[in-house]
gemmi code that builds the backbone of each chain (N, CA, C; Angstrom):
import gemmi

chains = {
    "A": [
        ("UNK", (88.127, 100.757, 105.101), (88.424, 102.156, 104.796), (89.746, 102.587, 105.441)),
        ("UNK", (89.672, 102.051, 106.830), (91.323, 102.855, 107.626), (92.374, 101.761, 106.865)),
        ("UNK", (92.263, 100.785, 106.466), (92.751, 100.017, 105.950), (93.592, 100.679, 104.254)),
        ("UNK", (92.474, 101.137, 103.564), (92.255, 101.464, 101.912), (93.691, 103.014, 102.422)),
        ("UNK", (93.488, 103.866, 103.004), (93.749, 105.217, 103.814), (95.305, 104.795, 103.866)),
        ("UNK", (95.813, 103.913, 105.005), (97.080, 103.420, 105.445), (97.860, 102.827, 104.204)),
        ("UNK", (96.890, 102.334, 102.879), (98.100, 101.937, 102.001), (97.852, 103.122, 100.894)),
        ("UNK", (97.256, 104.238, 100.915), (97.460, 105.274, 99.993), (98.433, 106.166, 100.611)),
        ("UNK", (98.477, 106.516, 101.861), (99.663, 106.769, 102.604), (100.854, 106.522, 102.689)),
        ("UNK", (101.041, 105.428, 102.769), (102.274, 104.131, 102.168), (103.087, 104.800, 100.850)),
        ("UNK", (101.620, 104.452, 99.522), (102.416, 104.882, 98.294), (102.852, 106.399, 98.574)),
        ("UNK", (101.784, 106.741, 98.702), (102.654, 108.419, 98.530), (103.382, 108.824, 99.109)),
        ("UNK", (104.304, 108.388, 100.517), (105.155, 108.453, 101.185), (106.484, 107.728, 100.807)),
        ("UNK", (106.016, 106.293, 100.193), (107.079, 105.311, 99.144), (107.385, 106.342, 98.287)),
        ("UNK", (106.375, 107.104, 97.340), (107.300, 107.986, 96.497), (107.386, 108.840, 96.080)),
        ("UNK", (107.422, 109.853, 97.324), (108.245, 111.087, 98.241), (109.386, 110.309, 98.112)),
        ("UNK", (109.479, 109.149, 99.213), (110.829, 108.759, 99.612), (111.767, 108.680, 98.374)),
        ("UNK", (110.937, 107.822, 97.608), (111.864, 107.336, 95.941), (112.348, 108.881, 95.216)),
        ("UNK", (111.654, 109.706, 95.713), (112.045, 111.120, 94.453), (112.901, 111.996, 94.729)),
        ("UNK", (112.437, 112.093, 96.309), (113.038, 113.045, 96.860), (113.751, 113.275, 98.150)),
        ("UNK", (113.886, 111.734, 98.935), (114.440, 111.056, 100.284), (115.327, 110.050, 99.997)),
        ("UNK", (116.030, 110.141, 98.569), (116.263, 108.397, 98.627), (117.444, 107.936, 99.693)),
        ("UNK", (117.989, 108.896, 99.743), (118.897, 108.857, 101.454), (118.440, 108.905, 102.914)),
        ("UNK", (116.942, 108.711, 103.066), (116.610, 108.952, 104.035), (117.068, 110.329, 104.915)),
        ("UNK", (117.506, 111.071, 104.555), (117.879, 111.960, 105.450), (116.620, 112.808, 106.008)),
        ("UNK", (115.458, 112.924, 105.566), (114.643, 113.527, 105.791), (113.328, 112.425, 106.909)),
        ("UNK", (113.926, 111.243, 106.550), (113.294, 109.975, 107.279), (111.725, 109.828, 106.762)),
        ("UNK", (111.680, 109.849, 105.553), (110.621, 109.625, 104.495), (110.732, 108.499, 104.352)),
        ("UNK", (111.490, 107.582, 104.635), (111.385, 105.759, 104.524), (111.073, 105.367, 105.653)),
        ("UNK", (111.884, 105.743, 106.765), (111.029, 105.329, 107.884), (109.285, 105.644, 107.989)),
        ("UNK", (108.635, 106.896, 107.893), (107.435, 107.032, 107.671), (106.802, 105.797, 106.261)),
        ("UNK", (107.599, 105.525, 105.524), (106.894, 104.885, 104.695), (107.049, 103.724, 105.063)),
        ("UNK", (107.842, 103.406, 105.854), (107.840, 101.778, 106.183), (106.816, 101.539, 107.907)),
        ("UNK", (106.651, 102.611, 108.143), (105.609, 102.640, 109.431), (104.122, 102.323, 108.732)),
        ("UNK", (103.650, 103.179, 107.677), (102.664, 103.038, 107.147), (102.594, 101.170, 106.416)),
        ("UNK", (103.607, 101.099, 105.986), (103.681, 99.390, 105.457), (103.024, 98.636, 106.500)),
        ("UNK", (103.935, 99.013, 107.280), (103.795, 97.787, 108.748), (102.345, 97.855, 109.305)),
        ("UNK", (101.988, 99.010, 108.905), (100.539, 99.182, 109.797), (99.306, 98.502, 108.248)),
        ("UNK", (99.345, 99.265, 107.314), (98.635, 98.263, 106.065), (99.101, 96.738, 106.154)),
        ("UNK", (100.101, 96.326, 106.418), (100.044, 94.863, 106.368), (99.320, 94.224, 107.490)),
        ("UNK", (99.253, 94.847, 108.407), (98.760, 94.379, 110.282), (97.578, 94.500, 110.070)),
        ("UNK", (96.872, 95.506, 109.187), (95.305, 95.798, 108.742), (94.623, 94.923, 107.905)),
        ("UNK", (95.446, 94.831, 106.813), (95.241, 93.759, 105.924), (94.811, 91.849, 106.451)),
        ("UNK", (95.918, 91.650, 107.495), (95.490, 90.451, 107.965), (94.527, 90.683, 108.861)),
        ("UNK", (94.033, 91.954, 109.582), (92.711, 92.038, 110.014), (91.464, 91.854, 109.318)),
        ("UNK", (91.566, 92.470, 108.174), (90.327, 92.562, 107.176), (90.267, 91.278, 106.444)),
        ("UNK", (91.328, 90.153, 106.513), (91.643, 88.649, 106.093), (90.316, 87.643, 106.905)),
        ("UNK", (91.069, 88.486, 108.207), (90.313, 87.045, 109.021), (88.868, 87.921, 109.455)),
        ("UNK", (88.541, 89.547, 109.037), (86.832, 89.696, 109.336), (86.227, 89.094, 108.078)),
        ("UNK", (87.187, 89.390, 106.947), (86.616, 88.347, 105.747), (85.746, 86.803, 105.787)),
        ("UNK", (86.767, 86.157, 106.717), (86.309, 84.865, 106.642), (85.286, 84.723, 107.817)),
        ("UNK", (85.117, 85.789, 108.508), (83.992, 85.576, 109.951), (82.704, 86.488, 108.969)),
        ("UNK", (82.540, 87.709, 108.371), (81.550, 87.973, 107.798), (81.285, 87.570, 106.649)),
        ("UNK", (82.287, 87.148, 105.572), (81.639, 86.519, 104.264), (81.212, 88.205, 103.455)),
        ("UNK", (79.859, 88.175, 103.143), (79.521, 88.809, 101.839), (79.129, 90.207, 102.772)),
        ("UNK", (79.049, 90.389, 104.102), (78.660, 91.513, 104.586), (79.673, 92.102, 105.208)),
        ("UNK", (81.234, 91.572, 104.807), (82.099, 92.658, 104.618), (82.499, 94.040, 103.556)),
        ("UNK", (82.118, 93.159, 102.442), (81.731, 94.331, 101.508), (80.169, 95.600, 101.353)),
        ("UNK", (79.474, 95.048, 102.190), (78.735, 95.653, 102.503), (78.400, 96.163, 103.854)),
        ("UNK", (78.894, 97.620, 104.202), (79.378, 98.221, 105.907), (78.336, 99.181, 105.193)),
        ("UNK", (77.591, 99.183, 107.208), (76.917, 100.582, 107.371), (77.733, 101.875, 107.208)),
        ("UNK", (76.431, 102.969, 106.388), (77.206, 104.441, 105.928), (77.836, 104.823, 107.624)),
        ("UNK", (77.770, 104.595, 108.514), (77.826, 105.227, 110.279), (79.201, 104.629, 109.990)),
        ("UNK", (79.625, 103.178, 109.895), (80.471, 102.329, 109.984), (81.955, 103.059, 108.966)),
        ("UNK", (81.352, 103.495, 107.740), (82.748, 103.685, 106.860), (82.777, 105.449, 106.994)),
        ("UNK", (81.880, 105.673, 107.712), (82.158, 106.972, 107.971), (83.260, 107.318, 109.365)),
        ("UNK", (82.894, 106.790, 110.402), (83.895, 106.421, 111.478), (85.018, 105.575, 111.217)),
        ("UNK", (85.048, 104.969, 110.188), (86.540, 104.233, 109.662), (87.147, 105.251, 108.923)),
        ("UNK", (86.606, 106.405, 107.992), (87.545, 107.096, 107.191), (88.004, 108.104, 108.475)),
        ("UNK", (87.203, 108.250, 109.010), (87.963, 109.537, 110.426), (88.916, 108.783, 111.071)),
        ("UNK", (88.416, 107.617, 111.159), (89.839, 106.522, 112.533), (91.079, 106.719, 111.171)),
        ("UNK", (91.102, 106.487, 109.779), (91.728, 106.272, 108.751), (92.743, 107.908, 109.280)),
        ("UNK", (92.243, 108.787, 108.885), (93.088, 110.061, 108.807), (93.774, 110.384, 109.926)),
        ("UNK", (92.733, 110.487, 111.376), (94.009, 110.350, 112.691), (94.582, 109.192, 112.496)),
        ("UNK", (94.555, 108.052, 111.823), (96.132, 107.333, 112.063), (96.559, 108.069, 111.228)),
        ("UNK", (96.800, 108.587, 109.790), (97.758, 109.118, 109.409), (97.951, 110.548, 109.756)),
        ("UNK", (97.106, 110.902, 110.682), (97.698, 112.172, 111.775), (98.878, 111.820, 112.650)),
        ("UNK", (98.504, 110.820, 113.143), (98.959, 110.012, 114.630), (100.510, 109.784, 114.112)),
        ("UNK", (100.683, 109.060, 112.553), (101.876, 108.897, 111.985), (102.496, 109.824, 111.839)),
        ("UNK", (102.278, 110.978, 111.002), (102.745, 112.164, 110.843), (103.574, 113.159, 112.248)),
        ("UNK", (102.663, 112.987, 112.942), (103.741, 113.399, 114.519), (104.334, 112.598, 115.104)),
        ("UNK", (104.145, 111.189, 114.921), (105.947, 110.399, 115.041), (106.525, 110.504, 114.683)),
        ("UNK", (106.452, 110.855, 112.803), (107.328, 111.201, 112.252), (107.965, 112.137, 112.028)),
        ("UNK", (107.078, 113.286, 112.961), (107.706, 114.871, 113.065), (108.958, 114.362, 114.255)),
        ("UNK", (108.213, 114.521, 114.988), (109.178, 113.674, 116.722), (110.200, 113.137, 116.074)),
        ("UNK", (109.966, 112.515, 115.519), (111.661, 111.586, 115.344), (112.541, 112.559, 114.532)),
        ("UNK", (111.899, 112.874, 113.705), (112.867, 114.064, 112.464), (113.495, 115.212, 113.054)),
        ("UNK", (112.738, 115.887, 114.152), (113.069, 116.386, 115.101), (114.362, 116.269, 116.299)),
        ("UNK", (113.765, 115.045, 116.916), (115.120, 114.262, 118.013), (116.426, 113.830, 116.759)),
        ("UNK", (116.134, 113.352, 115.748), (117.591, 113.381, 115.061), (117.874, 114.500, 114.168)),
        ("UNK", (117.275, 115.400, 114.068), (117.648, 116.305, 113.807), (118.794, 116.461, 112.401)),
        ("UNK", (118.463, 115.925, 111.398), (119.919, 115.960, 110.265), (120.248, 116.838, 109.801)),
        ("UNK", (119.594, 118.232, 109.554), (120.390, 119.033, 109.206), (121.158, 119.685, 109.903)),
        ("UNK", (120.738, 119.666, 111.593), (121.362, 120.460, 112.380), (120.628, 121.950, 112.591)),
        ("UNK", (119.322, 121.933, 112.583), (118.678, 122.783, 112.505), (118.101, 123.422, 113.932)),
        ("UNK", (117.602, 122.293, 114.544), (116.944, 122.376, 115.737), (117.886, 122.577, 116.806)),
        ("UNK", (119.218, 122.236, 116.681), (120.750, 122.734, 117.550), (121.250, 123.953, 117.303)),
        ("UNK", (120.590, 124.064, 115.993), (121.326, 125.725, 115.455), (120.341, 126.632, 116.251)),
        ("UNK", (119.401, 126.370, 116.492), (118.132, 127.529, 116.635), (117.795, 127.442, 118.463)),
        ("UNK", (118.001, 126.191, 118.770), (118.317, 126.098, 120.328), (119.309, 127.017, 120.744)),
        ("UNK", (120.979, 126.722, 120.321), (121.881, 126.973, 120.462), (122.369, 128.948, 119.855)),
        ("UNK", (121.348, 129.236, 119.255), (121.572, 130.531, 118.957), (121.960, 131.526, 120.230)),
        ("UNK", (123.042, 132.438, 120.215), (122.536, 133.453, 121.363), (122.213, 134.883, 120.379)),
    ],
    "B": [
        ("UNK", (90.749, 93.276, 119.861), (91.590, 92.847, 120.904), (92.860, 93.538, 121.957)),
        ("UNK", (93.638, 92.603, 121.288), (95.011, 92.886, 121.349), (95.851, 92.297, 120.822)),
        ("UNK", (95.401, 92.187, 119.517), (96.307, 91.504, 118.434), (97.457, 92.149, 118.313)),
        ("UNK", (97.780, 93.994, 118.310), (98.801, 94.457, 118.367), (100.177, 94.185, 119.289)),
        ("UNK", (99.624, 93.438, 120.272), (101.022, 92.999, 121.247), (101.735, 92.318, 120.936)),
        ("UNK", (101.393, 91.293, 119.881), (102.327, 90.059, 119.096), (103.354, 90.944, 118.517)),
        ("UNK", (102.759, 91.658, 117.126), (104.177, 92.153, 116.392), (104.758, 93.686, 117.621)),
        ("UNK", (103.766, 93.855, 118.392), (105.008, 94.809, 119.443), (105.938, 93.875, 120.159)),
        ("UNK", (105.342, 92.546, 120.872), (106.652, 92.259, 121.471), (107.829, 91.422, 120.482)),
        ("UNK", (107.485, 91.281, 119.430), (108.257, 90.591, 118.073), (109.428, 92.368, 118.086)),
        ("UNK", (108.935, 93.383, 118.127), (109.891, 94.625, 117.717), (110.654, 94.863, 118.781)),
        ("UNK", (110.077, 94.283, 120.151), (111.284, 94.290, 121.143), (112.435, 93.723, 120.985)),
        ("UNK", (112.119, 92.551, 120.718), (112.893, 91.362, 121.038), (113.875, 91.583, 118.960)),
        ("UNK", (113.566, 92.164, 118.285), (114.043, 92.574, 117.294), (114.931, 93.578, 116.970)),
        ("UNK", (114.512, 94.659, 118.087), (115.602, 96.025, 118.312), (116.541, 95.723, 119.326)),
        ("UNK", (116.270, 94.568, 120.381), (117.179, 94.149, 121.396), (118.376, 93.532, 120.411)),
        ("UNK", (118.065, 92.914, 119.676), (119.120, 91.682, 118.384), (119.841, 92.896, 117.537)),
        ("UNK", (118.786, 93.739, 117.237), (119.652, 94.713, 116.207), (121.089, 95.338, 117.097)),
        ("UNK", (120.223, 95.904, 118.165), (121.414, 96.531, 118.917), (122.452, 96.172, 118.990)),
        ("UNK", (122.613, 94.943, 119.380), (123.908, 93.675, 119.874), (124.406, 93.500, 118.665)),
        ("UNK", (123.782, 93.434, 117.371), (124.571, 93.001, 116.175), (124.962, 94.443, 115.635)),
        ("UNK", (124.859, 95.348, 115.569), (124.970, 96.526, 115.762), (126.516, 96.963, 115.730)),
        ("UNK", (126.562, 96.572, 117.352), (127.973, 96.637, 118.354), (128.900, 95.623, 117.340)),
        ("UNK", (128.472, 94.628, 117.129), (129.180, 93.869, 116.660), (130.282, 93.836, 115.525)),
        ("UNK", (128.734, 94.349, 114.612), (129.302, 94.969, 113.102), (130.289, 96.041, 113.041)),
        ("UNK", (129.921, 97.080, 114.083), (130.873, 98.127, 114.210), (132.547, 97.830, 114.772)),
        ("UNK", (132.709, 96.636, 115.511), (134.111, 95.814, 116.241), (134.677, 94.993, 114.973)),
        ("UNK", (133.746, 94.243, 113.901), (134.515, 93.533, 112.975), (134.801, 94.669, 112.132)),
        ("UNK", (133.502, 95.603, 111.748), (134.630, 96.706, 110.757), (135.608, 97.128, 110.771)),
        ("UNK", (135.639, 97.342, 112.239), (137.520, 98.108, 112.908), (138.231, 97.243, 112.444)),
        ("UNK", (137.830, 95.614, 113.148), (139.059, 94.889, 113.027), (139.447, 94.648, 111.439)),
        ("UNK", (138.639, 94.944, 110.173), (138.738, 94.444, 108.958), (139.583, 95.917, 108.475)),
        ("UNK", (138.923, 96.826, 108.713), (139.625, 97.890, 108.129), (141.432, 98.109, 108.772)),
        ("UNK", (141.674, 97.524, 109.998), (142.975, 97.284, 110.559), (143.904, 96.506, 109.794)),
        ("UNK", (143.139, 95.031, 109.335), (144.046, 94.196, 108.574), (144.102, 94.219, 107.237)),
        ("UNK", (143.162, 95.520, 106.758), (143.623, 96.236, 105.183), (142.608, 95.475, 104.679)),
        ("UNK", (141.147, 95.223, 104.952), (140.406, 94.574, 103.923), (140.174, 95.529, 103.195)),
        ("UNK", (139.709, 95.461, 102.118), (139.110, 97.239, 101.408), (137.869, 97.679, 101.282)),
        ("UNK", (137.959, 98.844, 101.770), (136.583, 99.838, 102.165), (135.434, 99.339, 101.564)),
        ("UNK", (135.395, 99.021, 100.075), (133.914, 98.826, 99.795), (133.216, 97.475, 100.592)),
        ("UNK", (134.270, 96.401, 100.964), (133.620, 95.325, 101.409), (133.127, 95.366, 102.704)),
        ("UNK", (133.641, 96.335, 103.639), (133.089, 96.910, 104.592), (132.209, 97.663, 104.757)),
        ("UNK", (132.239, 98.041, 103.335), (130.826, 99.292, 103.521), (129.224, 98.664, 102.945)),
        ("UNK", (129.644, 97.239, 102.816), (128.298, 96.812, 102.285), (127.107, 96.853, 103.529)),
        ("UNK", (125.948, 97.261, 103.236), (124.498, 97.012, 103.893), (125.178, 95.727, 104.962)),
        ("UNK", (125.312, 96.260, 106.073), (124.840, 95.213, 107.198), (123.780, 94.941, 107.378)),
        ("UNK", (123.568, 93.721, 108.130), (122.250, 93.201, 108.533), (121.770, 94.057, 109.674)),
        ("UNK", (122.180, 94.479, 110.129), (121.645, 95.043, 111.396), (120.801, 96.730, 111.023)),
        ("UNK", (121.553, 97.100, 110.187), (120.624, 98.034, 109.108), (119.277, 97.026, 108.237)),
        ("UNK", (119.122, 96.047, 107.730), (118.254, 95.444, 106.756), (117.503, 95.296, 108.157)),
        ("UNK", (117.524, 94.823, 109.521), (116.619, 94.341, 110.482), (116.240, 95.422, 111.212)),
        ("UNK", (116.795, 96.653, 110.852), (116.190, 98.234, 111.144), (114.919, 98.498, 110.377)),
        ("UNK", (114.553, 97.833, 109.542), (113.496, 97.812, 108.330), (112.989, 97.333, 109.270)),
        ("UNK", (112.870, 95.720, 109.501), (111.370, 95.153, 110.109), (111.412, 96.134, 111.429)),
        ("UNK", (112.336, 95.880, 112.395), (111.780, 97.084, 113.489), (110.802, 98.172, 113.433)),
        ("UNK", (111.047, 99.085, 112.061), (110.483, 99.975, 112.012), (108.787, 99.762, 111.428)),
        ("UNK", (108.894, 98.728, 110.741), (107.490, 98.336, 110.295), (106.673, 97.738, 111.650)),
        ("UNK", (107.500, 97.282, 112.433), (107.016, 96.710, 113.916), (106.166, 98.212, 114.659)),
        ("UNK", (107.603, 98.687, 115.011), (107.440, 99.438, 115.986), (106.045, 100.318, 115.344)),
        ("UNK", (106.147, 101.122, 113.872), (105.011, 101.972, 113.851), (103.765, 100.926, 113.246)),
        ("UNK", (103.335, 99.769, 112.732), (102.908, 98.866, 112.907), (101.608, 98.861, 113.863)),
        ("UNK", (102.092, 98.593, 115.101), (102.047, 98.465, 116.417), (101.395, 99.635, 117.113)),
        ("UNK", (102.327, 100.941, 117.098), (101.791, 102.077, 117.342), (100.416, 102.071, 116.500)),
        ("UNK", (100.419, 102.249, 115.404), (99.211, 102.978, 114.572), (97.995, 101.625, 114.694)),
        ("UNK", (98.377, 100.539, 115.247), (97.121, 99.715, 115.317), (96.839, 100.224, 117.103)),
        ("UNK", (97.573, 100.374, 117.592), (97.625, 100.420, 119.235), (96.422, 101.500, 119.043)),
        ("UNK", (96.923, 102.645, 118.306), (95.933, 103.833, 118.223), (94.184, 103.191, 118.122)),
        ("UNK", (94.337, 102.208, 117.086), (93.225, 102.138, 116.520), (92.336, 101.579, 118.298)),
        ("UNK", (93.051, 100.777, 118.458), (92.243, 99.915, 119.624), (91.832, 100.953, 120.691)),
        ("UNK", (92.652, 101.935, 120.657), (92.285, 103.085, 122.253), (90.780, 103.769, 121.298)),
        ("UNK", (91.233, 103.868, 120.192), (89.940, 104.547, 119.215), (88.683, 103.682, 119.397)),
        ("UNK", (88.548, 102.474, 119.364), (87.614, 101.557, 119.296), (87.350, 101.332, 121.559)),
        ("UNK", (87.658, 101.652, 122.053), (88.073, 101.873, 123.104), (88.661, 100.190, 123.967)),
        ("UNK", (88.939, 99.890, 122.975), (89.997, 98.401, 123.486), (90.882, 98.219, 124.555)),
        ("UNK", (91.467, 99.474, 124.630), (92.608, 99.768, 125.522), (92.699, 100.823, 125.892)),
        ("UNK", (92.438, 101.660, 127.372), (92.507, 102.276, 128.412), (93.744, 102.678, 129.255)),
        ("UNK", (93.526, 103.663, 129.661), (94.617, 104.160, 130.057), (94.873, 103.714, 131.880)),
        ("UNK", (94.606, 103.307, 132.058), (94.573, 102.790, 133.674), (94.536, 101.033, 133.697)),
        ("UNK", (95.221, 100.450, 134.750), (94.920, 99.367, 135.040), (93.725, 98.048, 134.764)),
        ("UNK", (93.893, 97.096, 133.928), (94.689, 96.320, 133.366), (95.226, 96.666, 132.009)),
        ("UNK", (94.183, 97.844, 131.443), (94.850, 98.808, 130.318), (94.310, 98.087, 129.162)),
        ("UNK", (93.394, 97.088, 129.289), (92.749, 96.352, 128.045), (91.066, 95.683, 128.590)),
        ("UNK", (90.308, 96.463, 127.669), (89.227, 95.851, 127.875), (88.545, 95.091, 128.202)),
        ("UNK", (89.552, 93.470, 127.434), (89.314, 92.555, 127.458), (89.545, 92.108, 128.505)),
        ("UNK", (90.107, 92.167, 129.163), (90.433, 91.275, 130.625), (89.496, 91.976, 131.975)),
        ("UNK", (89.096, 93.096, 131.934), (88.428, 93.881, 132.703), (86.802, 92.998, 132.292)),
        ("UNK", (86.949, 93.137, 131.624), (85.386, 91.949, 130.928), (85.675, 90.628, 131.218)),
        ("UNK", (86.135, 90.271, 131.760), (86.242, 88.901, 131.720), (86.791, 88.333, 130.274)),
        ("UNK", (87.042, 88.700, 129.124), (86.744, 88.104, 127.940), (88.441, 87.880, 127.408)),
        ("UNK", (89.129, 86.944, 128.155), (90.483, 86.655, 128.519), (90.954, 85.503, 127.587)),
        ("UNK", (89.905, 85.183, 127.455), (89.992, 83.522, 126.763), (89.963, 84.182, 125.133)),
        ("UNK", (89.483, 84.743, 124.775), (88.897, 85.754, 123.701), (89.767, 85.924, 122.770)),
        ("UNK", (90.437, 87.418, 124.002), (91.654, 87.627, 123.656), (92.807, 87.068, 123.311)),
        ("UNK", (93.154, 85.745, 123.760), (94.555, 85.187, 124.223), (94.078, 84.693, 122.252)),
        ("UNK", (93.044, 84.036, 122.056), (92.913, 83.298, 121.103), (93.003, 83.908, 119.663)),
        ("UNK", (92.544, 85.464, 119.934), (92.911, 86.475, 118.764), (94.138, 86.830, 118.687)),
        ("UNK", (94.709, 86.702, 119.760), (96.400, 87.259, 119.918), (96.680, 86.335, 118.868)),
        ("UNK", (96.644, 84.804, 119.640), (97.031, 83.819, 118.873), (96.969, 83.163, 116.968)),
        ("UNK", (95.819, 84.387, 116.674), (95.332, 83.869, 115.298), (95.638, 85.397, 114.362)),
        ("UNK", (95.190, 86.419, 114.750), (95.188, 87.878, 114.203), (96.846, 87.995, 114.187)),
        ("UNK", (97.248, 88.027, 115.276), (98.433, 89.174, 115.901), (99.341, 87.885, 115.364)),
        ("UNK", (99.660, 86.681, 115.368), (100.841, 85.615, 114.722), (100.605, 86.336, 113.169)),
        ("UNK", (99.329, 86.146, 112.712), (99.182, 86.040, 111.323), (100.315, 87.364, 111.012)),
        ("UNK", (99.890, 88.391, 111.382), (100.382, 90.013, 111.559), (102.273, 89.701, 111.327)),
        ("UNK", (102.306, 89.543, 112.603), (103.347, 89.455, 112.767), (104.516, 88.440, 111.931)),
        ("UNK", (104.275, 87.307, 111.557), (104.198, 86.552, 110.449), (104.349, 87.225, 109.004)),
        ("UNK", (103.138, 87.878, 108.785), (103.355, 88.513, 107.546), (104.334, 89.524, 107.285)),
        ("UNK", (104.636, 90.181, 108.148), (105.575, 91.528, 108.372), (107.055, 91.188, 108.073)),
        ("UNK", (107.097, 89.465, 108.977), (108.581, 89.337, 108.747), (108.804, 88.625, 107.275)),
        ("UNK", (107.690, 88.031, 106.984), (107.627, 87.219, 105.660), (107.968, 88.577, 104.170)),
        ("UNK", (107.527, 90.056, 104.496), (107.674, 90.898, 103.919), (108.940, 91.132, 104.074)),
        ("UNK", (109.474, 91.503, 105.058), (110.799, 91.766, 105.153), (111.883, 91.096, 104.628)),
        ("UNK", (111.570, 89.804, 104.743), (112.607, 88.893, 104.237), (112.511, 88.275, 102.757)),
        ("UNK", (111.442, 89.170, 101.998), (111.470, 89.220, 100.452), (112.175, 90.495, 100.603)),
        ("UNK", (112.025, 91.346, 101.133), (112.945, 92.931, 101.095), (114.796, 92.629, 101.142)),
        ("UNK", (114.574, 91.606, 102.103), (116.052, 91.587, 102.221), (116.973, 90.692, 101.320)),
        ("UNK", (115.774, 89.556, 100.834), (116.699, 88.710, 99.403), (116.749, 89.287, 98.419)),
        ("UNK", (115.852, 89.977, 97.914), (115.809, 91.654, 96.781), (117.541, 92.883, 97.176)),
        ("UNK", (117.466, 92.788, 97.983), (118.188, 93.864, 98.033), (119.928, 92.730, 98.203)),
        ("UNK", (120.244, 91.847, 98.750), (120.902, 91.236, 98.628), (121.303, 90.819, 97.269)),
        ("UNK", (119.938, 90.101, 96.314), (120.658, 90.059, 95.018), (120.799, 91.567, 94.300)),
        ("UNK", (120.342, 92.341, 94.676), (120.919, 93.741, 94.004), (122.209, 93.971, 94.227)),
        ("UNK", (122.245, 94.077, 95.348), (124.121, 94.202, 95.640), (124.911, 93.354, 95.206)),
        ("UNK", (124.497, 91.972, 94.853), (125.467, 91.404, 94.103), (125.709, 91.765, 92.692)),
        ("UNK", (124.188, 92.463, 91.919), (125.171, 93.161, 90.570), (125.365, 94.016, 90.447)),
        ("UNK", (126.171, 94.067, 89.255), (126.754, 95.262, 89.046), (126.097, 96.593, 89.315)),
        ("UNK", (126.267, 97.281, 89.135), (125.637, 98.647, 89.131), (125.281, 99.252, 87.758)),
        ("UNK", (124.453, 99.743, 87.226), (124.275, 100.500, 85.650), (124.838, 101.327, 85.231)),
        ("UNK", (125.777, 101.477, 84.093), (126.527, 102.742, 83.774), (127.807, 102.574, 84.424)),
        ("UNK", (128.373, 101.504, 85.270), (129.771, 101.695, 85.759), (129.814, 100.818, 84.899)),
        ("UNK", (131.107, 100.873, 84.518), (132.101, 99.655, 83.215), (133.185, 99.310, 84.189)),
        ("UNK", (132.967, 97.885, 84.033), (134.063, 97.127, 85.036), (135.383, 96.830, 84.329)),
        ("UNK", (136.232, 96.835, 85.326), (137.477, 96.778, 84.212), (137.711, 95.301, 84.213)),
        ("UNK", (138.262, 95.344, 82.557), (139.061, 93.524, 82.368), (140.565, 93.365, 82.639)),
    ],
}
model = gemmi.Model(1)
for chain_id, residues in chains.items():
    chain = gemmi.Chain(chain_id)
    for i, (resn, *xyz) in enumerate(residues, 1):
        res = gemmi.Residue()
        res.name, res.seqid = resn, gemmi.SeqId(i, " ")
        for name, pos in zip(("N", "CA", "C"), xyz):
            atom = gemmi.Atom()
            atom.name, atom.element = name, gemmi.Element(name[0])
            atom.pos, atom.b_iso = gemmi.Position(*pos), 0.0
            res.add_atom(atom)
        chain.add_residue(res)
    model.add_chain(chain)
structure = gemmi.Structure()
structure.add_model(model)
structure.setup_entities()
């Protein structure tokens, strides 16, 4: 499930980025390439519980995919305020210097 | 575990390389744009931008699995800072590092480096809609 979560995140952040970031200036590729990195790192997790559970990976307790879709959304909470933080510290439009810097 | 430490210390040792090639790229541009090479050949995608990609798949990667493990309570905020070794279960770990966290890390760069022969043969063609002159 946190797995399924991290690559629907991915696409829809891939294309944000493609529509409406394609310069990164808004750092919609970086967020989408954080989410990659983390679905691919998940993916070879769920590879090798594959080959240790067999047929009772597809079959998880309701407790089990219920605490995976919540772990699923704080990571893409958890992502979302790195990716505020960073958009922030670089700052591209010059926004957060304008509004500091106001007298 | 701590399968996440493989592709974190793979993003160290990846942003340390970027940096240095970085510096680098920026000293041959000077020197190329000095002896009149022309702008577009200088302005092509450096590598040190294409290896800003895997970094970043590292670094948040890493983070967002790191999360998962403090979630699962794997990793603690105090001294030795991982479950596993506080348990005794050392041998465990080292062996998941070794099988999970390679695989991980492995795959990430194996992704990247279809990203970067893709985008390499793109830049070699043309572009759509520009007409080259004869």
């Amino acid at each position: 499930m946190t797995l399924l979560i991290a690559v629907f995140a991915a696409v829809i952040s891939t294309v944000i980025w493609y529509v409406k970031d394609s310069h990164n200036q808004m750092k919609v590729g970086t967020l989408a390439l954080m989410f990659w990195g983390a679905s691919l790192m998940w993916l070879c997790d769920a590879v090798f519980e594959f080959a240790e559970l067999k047929e009772k990976f597809f079959h998880p307790a309701a407790a089990e995919v219920f605490n995976d879709f919540f772990l699923g959304i704080s990571v893409v909470a958890v992502a979302l305020v790195i990716w505020l933080v960073l958009l922030l510290i670089k700052d591209p439009r010059g926004v957060v210097r304008q509004a500091l810097t106001k007298k | 575990m701590a399968c996440f430490i493989v592709p974190g210390t793979e993003a160290v040792v990846t942003t340390i390389v970027t940096k240095v090639l970085k510096k680098k790229e920026q000293e041959q541009a000077k020197e190329a744009l000095k002896e009149g090479v022309a702008l577009d050949e200088v302005k092509k995608t450096p590598f040190s931008h294409k290896l800003s990609w895997l970094n970043t798949m590292l670094w948040g990667g890493s983070a967002l699995l790191a999360f998962e493990h403090v979630w699962h309570g794997e990793v603690m905020p105090w001294f030795p800072f991982l479950t596993a070794i506080n348990n005794g279960e050392v041998m465990e770990m080292l062996s998941e590092m070794s099988t999970v966290g390679v695989s991980m890390a492995v795959l990430i760069t194996l992704v990247w480096g279809a990203m970067v022969a893709v985008s390499s043969a793109l830049s070699k063609r043309p572009v759509k809609g520009i007409e080259t002159e004869k």
